[in-house]
C-alpha positions as CSV (number, residue, x, y, z in Angstrom):
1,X,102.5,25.1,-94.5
2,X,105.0,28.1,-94.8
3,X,104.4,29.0,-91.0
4,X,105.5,25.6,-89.8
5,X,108.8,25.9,-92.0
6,X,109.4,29.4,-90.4
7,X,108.6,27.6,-87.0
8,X,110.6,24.9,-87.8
9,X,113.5,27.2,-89.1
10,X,113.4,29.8,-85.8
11,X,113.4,26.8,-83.6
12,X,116.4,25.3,-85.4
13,X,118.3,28.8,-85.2
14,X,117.7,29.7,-81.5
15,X,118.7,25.5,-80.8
16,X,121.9,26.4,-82.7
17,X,122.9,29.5,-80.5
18,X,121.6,27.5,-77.6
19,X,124.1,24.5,-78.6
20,X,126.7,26.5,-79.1
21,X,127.0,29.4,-76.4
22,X,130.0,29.5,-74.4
23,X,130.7,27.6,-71.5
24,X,132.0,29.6,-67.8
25,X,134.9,27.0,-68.3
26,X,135.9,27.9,-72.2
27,X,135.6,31.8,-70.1
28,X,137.8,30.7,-67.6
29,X,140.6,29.3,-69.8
30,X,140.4,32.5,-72.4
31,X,141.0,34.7,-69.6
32,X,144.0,32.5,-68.5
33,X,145.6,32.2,-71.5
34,X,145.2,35.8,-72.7
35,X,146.7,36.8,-69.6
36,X,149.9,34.2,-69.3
37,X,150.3,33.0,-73.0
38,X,149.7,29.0,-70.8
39,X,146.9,26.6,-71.5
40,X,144.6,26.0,-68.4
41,X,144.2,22.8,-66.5
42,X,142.0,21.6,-63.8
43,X,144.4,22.9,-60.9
44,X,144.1,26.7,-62.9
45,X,140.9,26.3,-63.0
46,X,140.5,25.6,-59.3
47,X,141.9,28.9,-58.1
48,X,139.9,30.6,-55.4
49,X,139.7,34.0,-57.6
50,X,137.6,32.4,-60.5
51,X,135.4,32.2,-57.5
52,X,135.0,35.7,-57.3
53,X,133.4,36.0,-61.0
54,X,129.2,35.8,-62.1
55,X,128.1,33.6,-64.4
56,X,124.8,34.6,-66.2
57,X,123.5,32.3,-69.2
58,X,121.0,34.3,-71.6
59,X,120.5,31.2,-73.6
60,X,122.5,32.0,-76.8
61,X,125.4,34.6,-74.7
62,X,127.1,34.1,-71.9
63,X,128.9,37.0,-69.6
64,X,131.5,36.8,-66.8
65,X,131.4,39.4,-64.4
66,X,133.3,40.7,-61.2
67,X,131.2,40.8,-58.3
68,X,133.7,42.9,-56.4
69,X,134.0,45.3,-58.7
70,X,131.0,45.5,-60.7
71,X,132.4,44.8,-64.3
72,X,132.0,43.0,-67.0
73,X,135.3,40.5,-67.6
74,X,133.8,38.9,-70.8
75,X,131.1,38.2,-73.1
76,X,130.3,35.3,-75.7
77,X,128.9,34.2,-78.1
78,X,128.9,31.3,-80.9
79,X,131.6,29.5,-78.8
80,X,133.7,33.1,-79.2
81,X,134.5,35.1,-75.8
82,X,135.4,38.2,-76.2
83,X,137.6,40.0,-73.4
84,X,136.2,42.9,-72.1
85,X,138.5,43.5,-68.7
86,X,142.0,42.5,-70.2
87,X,143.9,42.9,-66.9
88,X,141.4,41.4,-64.8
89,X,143.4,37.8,-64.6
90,X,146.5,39.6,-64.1
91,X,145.2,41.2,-61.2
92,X,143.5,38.3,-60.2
93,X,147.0,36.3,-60.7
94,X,148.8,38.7,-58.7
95,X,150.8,40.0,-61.8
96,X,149.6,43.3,-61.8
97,X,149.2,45.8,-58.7
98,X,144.9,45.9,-57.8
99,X,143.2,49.1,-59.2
100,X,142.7,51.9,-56.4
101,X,138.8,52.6,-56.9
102,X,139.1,55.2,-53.9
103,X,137.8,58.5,-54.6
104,X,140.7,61.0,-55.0
């Protein structure tokens, strides 16, 4: 009986993280509006430089990352995304100059 009620209880967890696990859109619109201080709308979120950015869904966490660079933009978790590139949309926005990645 007690193994079914810790079957029963795991199950319930990982469907938990699962359910609540961070969308690429709830990405999108952090990155936006830690970068501009604005709330994103569909027309935001059709820019072509979103386009450039991975999605990958490990079941409970989520990660957004460059493809053209090779980075990691942002990570969640429990409907919480963390920004791991902070200048990443204000590159991608044009409000900041691009990074020089050349070999000196």
């Amino acid at each position: 009986m007690k193994k079914w009620i810790y079957i029963i209880l795991i199950t319930g967890g990982l469907y938990y993280l699962y359910a609540n696990r961070p969308l690429r859109e709830t990405h999108q619109a952090t990155l936006y509006f830690a970068a501009t201080g604005e709330v994103a709308n569909e027309e935001t979120m059709a820019l072509e430089h979103w386009q450039k950015l991975r999605f990958r869904n490990f079941l409970v966490a989520t990660t957004l990352s460059d493809m053209d660079q090779f980075n990691l933009v942002s990570y969640g978790f429990l409907n919480r995304v963390t920004i791991v590139d902070k200048d990443w949309t204000k590159r991608a926005l044009g409000l900041l100059p691009p990074l020089d990645r050349s070999p000196h």
